[in-house]
N, C-alpha and C positions, 0 to 999 in steps of 0.2 A: 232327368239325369244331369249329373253334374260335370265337367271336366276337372282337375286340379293340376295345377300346375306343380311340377313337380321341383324342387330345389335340389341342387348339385348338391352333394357332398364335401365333394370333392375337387380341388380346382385342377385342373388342366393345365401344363406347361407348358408351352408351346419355345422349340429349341432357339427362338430369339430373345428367348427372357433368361434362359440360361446363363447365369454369371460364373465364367471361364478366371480360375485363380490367376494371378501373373505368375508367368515361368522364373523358376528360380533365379538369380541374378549368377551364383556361382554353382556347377554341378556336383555332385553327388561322390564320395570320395569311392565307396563300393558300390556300382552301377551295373547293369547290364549294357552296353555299347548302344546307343542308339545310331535310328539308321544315318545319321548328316556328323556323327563320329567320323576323323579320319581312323583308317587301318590301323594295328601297333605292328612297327616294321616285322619283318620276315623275320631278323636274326635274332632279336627280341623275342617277339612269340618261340622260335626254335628254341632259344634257350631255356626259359620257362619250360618250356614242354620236357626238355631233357631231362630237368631238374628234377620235374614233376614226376618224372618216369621213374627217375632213379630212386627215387623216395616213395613210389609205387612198389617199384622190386623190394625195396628194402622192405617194405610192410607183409607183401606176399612171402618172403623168406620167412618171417617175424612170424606168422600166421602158421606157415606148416610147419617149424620147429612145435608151436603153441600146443597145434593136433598132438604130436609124439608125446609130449609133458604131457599131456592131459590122460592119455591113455596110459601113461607110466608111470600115473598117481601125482599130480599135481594138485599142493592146495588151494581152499574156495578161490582166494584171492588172486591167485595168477592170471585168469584171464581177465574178470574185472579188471585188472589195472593193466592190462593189454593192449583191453578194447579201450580203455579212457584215452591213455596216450595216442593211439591210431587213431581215434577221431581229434584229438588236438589237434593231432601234424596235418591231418586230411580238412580239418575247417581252416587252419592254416592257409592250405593250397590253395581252397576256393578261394581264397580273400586276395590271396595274392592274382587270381586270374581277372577277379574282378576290378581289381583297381590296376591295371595293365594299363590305364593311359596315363597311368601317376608315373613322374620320373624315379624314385628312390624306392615308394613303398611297398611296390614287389617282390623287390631284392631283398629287402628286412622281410619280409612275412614269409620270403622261401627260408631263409635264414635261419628263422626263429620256428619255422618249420622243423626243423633240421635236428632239434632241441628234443621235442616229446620222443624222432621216432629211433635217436641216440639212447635216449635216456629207454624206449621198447625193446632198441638190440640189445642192453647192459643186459635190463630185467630177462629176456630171452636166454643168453649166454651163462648168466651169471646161475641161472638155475640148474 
């Protein structure tokens, strides 16, 4: 009987051959906060947050007006374009929470937030 050696396949890494990309030079405009991030001050985040609240409320008002139209014969198209604007204004928010270490572009993306869920009350009221 014979032995045979048998031949890898496949090669084996071993974590000192791993080539590690170089870290970006400049960060990421929409990020999650990494952990050697400083904080974004207390009045900062409160403000956002308020922001975010009130354009929260505005959307849940926006939403049970929506319920009553619907059951009081609303056409196809009413909630579709309901729902498009409320996720604007709401991907809106996210972006703005995410770039919260940027100085200006929160403020513009609460702003411009502020736009689709105006343009949600019109559509809401106006029906």
């Amino acid at each position: 009987m014979t032995a045979l050696e048998q031949v890898p396949t496949t090669r084996v890494v071993t974590p000192t051959e791993i080539v590690r990309r170089p870290a970006p030079t400049e960060p990421a405009v929409f990020r999650f906060p990494a952990p050697d991030d400083p904080p974004p001050g207390a009045g900062r985040m409160l403000a956002i947050a308020v922001y975010s609240a009130g354009l929260g409320l505005c959307g849940v008002a926006v939403g049970l007006y929506a319920v009553l139209a619907v059951f009081s014969g609303a056409p196809i198209w009413y909630l579709p374009a309901l729902a498009v604007l409320t996720l604007a204004s709401v991907a809106l928010v996210v972006a703005a929470f995410l770039a919260i270490h940027q100085r200006a572009l929160p403020w513009l993306l609460l702003l411009a937030a502020a736009a689709p869920m105006a343009a949600d009350v019109y559509l809401a009221v106006t029906y």
